[in-house]
C-alpha positions, 0 to 999 in steps of 0.5 A: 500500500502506497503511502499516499495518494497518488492524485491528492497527496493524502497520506493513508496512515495519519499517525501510528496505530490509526487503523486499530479503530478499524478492527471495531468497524470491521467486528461491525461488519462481521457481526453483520454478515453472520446475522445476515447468513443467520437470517437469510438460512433461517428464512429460506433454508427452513432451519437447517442443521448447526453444521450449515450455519458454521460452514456458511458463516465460515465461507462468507466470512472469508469470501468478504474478509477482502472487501470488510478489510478495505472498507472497515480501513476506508470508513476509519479514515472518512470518519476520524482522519479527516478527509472529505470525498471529492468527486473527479473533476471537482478542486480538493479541499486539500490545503497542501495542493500544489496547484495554487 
């Protein structure tokens, strides 16, 4: 992972141990997702066996572990870092710009 940005110069890790929050919002996510298998089994796999809830959970979990690791980073960084989104083609809020 790059250190910063390469189109607004954001440095992605603002101090030591910024990203440690992030495990919270990614046991969010976790939590999430097995309440969601729970749900979803409950519903329309009319209750199955204990087996076919941890083998879905386990398979879940580890097909969106990717996605819940970037985003559970990504939604740290938008919350406590400070940055704001901008869309393309719109001038960054970023006061280290260059293109003053």
């Amino acid at each position: 992972m790059p250190a910063h940005c390469p189109v607004c110069a954001q440095t992605y890790e603002p101090e030591p141990g910024f990203y440690y929050g992030a495990m919270y919002i990614s046991f969010g996510f976790a939590v999430a997702v097995f309440a969601l298998v729970g749900v979803v089994l409950y519903y329309l796999a009319g209750d199955p066996p204990l087996w076919a809830y941890i083998v879905s959970v386990a398979v879940v979990t580890l097909l969106t572990t990717p996605l819940v690791y970037r985003y559970s980073r990504a939604l740290m960084l938008y919350l406590f870092g400070g940055v704001s989104y901008a869309p393309r083609g719109a001038r960054p809020a970023n006061p280290r710009s260059t293109d003053r």
